[in-house]
C-alpha positions as CSV (number, residue, x, y, z in Angstrom):
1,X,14.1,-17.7,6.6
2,X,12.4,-17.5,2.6
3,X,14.3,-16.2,-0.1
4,X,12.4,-14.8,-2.7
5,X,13.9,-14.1,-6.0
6,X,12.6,-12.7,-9.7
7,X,10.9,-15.9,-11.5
8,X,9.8,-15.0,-15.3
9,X,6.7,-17.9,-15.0
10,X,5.7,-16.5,-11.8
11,X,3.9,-12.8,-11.6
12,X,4.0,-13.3,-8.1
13,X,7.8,-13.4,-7.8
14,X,10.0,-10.0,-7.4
15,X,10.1,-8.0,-10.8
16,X,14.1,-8.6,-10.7
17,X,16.7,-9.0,-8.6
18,X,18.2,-5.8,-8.4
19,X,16.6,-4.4,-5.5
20,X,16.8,-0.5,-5.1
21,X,14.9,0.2,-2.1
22,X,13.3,-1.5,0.8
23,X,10.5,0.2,2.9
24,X,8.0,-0.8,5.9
25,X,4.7,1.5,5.8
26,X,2.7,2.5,8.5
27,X,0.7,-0.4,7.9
28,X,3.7,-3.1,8.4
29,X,3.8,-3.6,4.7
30,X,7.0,-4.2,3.4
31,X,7.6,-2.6,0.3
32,X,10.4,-3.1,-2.6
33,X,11.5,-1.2,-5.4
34,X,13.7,-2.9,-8.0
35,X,15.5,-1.8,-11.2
36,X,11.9,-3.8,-12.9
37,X,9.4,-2.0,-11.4
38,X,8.4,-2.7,-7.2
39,X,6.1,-5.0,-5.2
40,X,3.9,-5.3,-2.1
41,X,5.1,-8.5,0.2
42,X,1.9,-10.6,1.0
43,X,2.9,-12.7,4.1
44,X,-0.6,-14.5,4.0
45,X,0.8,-15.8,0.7
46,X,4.2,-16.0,0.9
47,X,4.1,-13.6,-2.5
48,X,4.2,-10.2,-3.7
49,X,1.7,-7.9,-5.7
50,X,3.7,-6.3,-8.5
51,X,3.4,-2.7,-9.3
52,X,4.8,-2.2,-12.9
53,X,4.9,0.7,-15.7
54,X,2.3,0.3,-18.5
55,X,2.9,3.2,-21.4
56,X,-0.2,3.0,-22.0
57,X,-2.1,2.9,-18.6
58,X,-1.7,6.4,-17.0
59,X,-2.8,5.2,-13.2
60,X,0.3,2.7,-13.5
61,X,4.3,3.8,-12.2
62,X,6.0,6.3,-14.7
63,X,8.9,4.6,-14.3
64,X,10.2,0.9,-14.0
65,X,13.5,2.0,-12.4
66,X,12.6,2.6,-8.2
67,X,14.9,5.0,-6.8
68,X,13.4,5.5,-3.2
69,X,9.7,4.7,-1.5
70,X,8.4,6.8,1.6
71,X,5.1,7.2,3.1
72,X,4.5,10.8,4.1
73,X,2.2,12.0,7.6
74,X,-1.2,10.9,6.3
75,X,-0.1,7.6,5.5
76,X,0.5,8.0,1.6
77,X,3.1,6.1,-0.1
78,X,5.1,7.6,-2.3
79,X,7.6,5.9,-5.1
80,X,10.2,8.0,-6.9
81,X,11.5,6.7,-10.4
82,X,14.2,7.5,-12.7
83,X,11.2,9.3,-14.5
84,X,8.9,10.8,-12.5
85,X,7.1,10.9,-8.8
86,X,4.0,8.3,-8.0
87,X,1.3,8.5,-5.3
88,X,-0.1,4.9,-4.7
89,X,-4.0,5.4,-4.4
90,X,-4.8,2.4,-1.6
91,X,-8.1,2.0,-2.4
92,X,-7.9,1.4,-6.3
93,X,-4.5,0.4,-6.5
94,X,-3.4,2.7,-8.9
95,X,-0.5,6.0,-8.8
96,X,-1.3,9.7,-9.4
97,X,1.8,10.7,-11.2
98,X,3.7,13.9,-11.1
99,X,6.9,15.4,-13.3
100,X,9.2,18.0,-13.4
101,X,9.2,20.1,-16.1
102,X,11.7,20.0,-18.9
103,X,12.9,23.5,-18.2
104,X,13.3,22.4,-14.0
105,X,10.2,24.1,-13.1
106,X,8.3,21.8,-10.4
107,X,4.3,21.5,-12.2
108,X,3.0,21.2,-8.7
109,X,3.7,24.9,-7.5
């Protein structure tokens, strides 16, 4: 069995430690949301893919902190933040992001 833990010299490692949720897609991908941001496991290299909030790059995660992921019935992942709601776009690797309003209302109605 591996044990893969956050390592600041590699950008392949975890983003941290403090794992918040754990998710399998449709496509056997295991997916990981930590309190730093979450990551793809790549089994062919024994490494992850990390998905991380830029402030200033839109099509990155609004949020660092990963609350939940789930993939919906066309086969979209989905990872919710302590700031905001992220589509992963599979073919660019990049998130359409989505807020609620200040005042509660829900921008997508």
């Amino acid at each position: 069995m591996d044990l893969f833990r956050f390592d600041y010299e590699d950008p392949n490692s975890l983003p941290d430690d403090d794992i918040k949720a754990v998710f399998e897609d449709s496509n056997n991908r295991l997916w990981i949301g930590t309190a730093k941001g979450a990551a793809i496991y790549r089994p062919e290299k024994l490494n992850f893919l990390r998905i991380q909030h830029k402030a200033t790059d839109p099509g990155t995660l609004s949020n660092d902190l990963i609350t939940t992921i789930h993939e919906d019935s066309q086969g979209g992942v989905w990872i919710g933040t302590d700031n905001g709601l992220n589509l992963w776009q599979e073919k660019s690797h990049r998130f359409d992001r989505f807020f609620v309003e200040k005042d509660g209302r829900n921008p997508c109605q």
